[in-house]
C-alpha positions as CSV (number, residue, x, y, z in Angstrom):
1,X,54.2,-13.1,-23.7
2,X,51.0,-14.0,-21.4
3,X,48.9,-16.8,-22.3
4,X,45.3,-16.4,-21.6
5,X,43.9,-18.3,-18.9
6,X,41.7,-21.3,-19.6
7,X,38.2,-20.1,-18.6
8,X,34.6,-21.7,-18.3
9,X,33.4,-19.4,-21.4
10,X,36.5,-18.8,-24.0
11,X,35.3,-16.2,-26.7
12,X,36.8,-14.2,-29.7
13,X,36.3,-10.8,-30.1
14,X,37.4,-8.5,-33.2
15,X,39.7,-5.4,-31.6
16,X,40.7,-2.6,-33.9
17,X,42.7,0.5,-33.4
18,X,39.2,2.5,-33.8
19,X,37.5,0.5,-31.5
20,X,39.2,-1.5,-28.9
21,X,36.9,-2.9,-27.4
22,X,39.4,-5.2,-25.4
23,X,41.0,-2.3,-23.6
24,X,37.4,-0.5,-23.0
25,X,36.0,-3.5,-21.0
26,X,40.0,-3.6,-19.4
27,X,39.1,-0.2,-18.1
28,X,35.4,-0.4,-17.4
29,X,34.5,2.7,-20.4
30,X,32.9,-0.4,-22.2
31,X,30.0,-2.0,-18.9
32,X,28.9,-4.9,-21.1
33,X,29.5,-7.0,-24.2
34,X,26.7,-7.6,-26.1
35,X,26.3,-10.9,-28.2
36,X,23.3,-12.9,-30.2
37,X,22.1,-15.3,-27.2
38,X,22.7,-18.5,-28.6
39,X,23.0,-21.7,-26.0
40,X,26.7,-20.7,-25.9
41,X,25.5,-17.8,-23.3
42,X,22.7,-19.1,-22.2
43,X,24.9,-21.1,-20.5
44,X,26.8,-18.8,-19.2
45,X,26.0,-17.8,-15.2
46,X,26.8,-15.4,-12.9
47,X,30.4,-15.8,-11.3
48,X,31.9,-17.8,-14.4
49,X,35.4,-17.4,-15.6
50,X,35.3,-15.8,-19.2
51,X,38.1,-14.6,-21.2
52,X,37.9,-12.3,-24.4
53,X,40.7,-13.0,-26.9
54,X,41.7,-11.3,-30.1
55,X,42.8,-14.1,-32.1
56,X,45.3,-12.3,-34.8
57,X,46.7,-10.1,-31.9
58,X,47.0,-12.1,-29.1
59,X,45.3,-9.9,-26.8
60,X,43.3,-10.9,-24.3
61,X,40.5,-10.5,-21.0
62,X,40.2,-12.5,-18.3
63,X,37.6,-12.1,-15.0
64,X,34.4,-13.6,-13.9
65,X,31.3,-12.3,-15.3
66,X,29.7,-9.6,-12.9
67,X,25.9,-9.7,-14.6
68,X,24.1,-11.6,-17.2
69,X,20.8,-9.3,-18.7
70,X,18.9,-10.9,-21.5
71,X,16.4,-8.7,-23.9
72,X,14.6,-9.5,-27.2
73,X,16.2,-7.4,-29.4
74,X,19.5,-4.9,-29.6
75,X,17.0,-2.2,-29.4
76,X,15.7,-3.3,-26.1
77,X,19.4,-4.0,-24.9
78,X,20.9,-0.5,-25.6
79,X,17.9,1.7,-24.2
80,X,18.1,-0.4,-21.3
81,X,22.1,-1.0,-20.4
82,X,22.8,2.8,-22.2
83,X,24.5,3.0,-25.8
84,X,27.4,4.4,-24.5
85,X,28.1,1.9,-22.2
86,X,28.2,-0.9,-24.7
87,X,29.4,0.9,-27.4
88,X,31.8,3.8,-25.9
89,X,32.0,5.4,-29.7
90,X,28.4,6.3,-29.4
91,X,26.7,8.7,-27.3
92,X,23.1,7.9,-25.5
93,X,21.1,9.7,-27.6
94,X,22.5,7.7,-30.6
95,X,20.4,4.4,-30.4
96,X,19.5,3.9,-34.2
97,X,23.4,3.9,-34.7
98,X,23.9,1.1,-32.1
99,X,21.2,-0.8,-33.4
100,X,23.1,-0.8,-37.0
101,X,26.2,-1.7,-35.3
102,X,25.0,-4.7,-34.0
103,X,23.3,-5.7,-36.7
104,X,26.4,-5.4,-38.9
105,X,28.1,-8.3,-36.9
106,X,28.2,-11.9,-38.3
107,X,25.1,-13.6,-37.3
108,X,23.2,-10.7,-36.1
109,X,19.8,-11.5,-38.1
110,X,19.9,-14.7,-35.4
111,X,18.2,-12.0,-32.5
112,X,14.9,-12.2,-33.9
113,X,15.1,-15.5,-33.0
114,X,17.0,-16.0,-29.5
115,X,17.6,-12.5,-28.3
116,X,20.8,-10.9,-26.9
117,X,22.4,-10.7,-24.1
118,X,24.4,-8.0,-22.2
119,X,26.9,-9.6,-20.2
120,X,28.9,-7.8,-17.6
121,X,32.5,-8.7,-16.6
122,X,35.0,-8.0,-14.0
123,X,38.5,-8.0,-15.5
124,X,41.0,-9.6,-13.1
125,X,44.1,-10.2,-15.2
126,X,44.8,-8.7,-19.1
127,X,47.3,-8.8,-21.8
128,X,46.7,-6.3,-24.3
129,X,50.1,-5.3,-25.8
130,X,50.4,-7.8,-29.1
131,X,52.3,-10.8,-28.4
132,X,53.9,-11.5,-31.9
């Protein structure tokens, strides 16, 4: 059921029953995905076709990305785009915990190095009931 559109920008994102992050950028709780800003999104502009898939469920975002903010470290990223915003499980005030979230993704310790990025999208099409 619904393939995912071929985009500019195809990523992978991990979606759990805890946090589904998927549906939270679907309905605009969660304003921005964060990620390590490698060359991958460095590359990445303003007005590009992304998509967001989940690859064991199926599931999947598609939409143009909206805004493009990069920042030194997760730190800077959170007090500036609000932790609640990128990480709808958190409240505001709860910045050291969304620092150790970040940092507990694969490849995190790469920041120090290149940065993050916050990377707003606007969802125009969605699939997010599993499709096995």
């Amino acid at each position: 059921m619904g393939v995912c559109p071929k985009a500019k920008h195809n990523l992978s994102m991990i979606n759990t029953v805890d946090r589904p992050y998927l549906s939270w950028l679907a309905d605009g709780v969660k304003k921005a995905e964060g990620r390590v800003n490698s060359p991958k999104y460095r590359s990445m502009q303003v007005e590009d076709s992304v998509s967001f898939r989940d690859k064991k469920t199926g599931r999947y975002i598609y939409g143009k990305i909206k805004f493009k903010h990069e920042y030194k470290s997760f730190e800077e990223m959170l007090n500036s785009e609000g932790v609640s915003n990128m990480l709808p499980f958190l409240e505001d005030h709860e910045l050291a915990e969304g620092v150790a979230v970040y940092n507990a993704f694969p490849g995190a310790s790469r920041v120090r190095e290149l940065g993050c990025v916050a990377i707003g999208i606007t969802v125009t099409e969605f699939n997010l009931s599993e499709s096995e």
